[in-house]
Every structure is written in structure tokens, then in C-alpha cells.
C-alpha positions, -999 to 999 in steps of 0.1 A, spaced: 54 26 19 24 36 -4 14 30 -38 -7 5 -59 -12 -32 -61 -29 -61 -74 -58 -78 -57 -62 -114 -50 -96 -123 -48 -103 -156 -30 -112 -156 4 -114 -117 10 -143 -101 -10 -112 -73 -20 -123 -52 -44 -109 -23 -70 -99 6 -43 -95 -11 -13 -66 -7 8 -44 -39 16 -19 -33 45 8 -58 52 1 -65 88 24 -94 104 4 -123 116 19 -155 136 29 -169 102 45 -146 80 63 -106 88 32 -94 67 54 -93 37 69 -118 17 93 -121 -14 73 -144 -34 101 -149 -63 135 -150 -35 145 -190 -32 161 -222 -46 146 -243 -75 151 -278 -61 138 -315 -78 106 -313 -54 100 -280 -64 102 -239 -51 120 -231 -19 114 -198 -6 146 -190 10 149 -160 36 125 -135 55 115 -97 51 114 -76 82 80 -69 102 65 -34 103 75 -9 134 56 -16 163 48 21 162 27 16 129 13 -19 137 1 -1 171 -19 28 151 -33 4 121 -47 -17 152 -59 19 169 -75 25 129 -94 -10 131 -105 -4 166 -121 27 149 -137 3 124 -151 -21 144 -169 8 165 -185 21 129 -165 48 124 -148 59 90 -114 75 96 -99 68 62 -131 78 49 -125 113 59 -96 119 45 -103 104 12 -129 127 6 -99 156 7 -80 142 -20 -111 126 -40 -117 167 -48 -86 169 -67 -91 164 -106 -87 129 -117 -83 112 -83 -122 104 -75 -140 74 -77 -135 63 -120 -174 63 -133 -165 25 -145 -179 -12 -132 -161 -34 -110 -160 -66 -126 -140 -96 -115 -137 -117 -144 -140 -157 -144 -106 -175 -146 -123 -190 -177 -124 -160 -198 -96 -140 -208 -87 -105 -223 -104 -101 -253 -78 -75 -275 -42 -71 -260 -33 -40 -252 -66 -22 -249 -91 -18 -226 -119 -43 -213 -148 -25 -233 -146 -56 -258 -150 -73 -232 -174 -61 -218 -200 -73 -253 -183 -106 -258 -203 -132 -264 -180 -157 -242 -180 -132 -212 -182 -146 -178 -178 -129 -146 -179 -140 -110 -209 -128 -90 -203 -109 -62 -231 -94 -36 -236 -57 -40 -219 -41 -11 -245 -20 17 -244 19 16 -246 43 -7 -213 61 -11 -195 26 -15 -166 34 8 -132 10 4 -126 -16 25 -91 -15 47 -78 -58 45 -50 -64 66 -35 -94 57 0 -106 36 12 -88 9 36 -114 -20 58 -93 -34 88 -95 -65 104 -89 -94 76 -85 -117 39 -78 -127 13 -104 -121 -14 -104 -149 -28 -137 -154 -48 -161 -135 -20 -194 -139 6 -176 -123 -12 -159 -97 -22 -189 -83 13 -205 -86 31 -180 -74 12 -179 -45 31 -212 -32 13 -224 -7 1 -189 9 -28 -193 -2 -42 -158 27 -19 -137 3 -41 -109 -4 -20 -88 -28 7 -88 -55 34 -59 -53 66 -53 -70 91 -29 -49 81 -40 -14 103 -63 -11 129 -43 -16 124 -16 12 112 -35 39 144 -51 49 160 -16 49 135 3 67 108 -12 89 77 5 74 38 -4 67 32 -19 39 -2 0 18 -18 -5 -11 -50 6 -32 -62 -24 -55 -58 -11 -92 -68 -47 -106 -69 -81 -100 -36 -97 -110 -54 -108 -144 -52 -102 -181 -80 -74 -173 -64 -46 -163 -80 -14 -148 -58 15 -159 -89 36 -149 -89 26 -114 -52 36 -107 -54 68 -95 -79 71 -74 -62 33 -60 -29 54 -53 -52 84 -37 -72 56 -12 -38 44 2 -24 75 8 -56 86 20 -46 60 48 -8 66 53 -26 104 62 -52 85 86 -18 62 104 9 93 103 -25 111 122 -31 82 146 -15 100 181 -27 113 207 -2 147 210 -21 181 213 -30 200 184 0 226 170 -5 256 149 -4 245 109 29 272 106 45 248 133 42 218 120 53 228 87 84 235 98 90 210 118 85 185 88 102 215 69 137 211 89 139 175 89 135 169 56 163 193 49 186 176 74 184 145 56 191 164 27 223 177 43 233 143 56 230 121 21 250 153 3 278 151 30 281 114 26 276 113 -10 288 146 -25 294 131 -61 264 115 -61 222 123 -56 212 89 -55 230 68 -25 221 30 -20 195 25 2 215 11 26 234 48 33 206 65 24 189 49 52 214 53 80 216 90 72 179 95 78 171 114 107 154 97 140 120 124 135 117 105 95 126 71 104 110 51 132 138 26 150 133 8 182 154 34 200 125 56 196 105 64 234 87 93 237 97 112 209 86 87 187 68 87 155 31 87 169 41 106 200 54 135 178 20 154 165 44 180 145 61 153 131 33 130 121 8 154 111 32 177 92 47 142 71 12 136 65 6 168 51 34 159 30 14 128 17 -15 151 14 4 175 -11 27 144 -28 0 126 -41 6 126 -77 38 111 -71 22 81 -59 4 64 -89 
């Protein structure tokens, strides 16, 4: 699942257009619905839990940061694809995390009055090494609910108690416990009263820029481009065919049937052996093509 989120700065040094992937650790399924519980007299309950990622996709994001650690840049390659497409490169603005102190100067506008206020105060962060300034992939836990974060008192309170939470999202949740998929994000601000309209697209392009590097993370031989087209091609139309034949009246099913009309090839389920997601190339490579192409559709 791919699109934008906010940042929480803290412990990470996360900054605007890195990726955040929901990656389960011992404590939490690497997502969690922040704003799901009980309001009791000694406070906020969360009540439930969200599904963990396929094994299939936490297997290649730990292949990705195996990659990493040996100093290579896989993401990086194929961000530099869709950073040539108009309006999705790197904005020409400044990364500035605010101090909590200092607020959004007019409502509704940007942070360029911000930017000469007398009052300003920002948090001083060490200039990252390199050149290019390539995003940073942070695995982590991803809070997500109901609505947008954008100030500092109740991004700390809504943390409750998790205080590793690395990012704010709003339709996570949602999805998760339907269909057992990765969690990305680009960071498009930082859950303040700043917020960096500017950075979003090129935020949305990062993390699909890594759903491309995961869908790509198999080690099936290469297939002509025709091939793997249609392959993508065919099941994409089957599940066209299915939701129609259980819906007829309708073009928007629940998730709930939408999901258990998908086919095997689109949707990763533990039945899955070797004609998996990862195992498929014609089927990874041609979805991520897909990505590649859908872009726009991300922001």
C-alpha cells in the first residue's frame, strides 16, 4: 500500500522524502490504529490489532536492507526514473523542522512568512553526507486513523505510549486487516502546523519508487517486456471479471468481496509456494511497471 505520510521526528533523524515502511517488530504488527479503543477513567485503551505484512514482502524489504547495509542504492535507481517526469523531482525548497515552540505563522498559506519571522525557531539538524541527498528507507511502526495530524500537542498524545512510532497515516488502517500488504510512505511533512504541500509529489514518487524496488526483489529470470505485460495485462482483467460477476449492479464492492475475488497472481496469501508473488518475475515486474506508469495516482 503506497502513498504519503507524516513524519515523526524524534528518535529517527526522518526527513521530508524518506520512505517509512511498516515493518512488524516483536512489539507491534508494524501497523497500528492509533484512534481504535475505549475511553476509560484512567485514560485511552487501544482495543484490537491490525494484521502483519506477508512474509513474502517482509522477506524482500529485508533482501532491500541487506542491499543497504552493503552500500548499495536500489531505491535510488529507480527513483531517478520517475524523478524525470515533470513535477515529481526533488522541490527546490529547505527542509526545515520547526521547534515545537513556534507555530504557523498565517493559516492557510505557505511557510514563506515563516520563514522571516522574527520569533522563528527551528531544530538543528546535521547536514546529511553526499551530494545528491538520497532518501533514507526507516523501517519502523506506522500509527495510523481517522484523521490528519497537524500539530505538535496531538502528535505527541496520540502517540500513546509508542513513543518508536515513526509516522502518521490515515487509510492504513483500513486495508491492512483485509489484505496483508507493506505498509510505504514518502514523508510530505512533519505532523505540524507547517505543512509542505511542495514536498508531496515527489514524497508519493520516493515510495513508489520503492513498491517498484520490493515488486522487483526476486530472483526469477528475466522475460521479454511484451510478456510481462501481458501477464500483468490478464490478471488485472480477471479481477475485473470476478468483482463484475459478483457485483453486477455495482463498481465499487466492499473490501471485504472485493478482496476475496482478487486473483492468487494480485494478492499474496499464505497458500502461495512457488508461484508466489516474488517467485513470479512476470508478475512482479509487470505490477511494478504498473506502479511505474500509475504514479500520478499516488499523491
Amino acid at each position: 500500500m503506497v502513498g504519503i505520510g507524516a513524519g515523526i521526528p524524534g528518535k529517527r533523524d526522518i526527513r521530508l522524502g524518506d520512505v517509512v515502511v511498516g515493518v512488524p517488530r516483536e512489539n507491534h504488527p508494524g501497523v497500528v490504529e492509533y484512534d481504535l479503543g475505549k475511553y476509560e477513567r484512567d485514560g485511552f485503551l487501544l482495543k484490537g490489532s491490525l494484521n502483519k505484512p506477508h512474509p513474502i514482502l517482509v522477506s524482500a524489504d529485508g533482501a532491500l536492507l541487506e542491499e543497504e547495509i552493503m552500500g548499495r542504492r536500489p531505491l535510488c535507481r529507480v527513483l531517478r526514473e520517475l524523478m524525470r517526469r515533470p513535477g515529481y523531482g526533488q522541490p527546490d525548497l529547505e527542509d526545515v523542522l520547526y521547534d515545537s515552540a513556534f507555530h504557523h505563522v498565517n493559516k492557510g498559506e505557505n511557510c514563506r512568512a515563516c520563514e522571516v519571522a522574527d520569533e522563528r525557531k527551528v531544530v538543528a539538524r546535521p547536514v546529511r553526507p553526499g551530494k545528491r541527498k538520497y532518501p533514507v528507507v526507516h523501517r519502523g511502526l506506522i500509527l495510523s486513523g481517522g484523521g490528519v495530524v497537524s500539530n505538535l500537542q496531538d502528535r505527541d498524545r496520540l502517540r500513546r505510549g509508542f513513543d518508536e512510532a515513526i509516522c502518521f497515516d490515515t487509510s492504513a488502517a483500513g486495508v491492512v486487516d483485509e489484505i496483508p500488504c507493506l505498509v510505504i510512505r514518502g514523508t510530505c511533512d512533519y505532523a505540524d502546523t507547517h505543512k509542505q504541500d511542495g514536498w508531496h509529489r515527489y514524497a508519493a514518487a520516493v515510495a513508489a519508487a520503492y513498491c517498484k524496488a520490493i515488486l522487483c526483489k526476486n530472483d526469477g529470470p528475466d522475460e521479454p517486456g511484451a510478456a510481462m505485460e501481458q501477464n500483468a495485462s490478464d490478471a488485472i482483467g480477471e479481477c475485473d471479471f470476478a468483482i463484475s460477476r459478483h457485483h453486477p449492479q455495482s463498481g465499487t464492492p466492499p473490501w471485504s468481496d472485493a478482496a476475496a475475488v482478487i486473483p492468487r497472481r494480485l494478492l499474496p496469501t499464505s497458500e502461495f509456494t512457488s508461484s508466489s508473488l516474488c517467485q513470479d518475475p512476470a508478475i512482479s515486474r509487470g505490477l511494478a511497471d504498473w506502479y511505474n506508469d500509475s504514479v500520478e495516482c499516488i499523491e
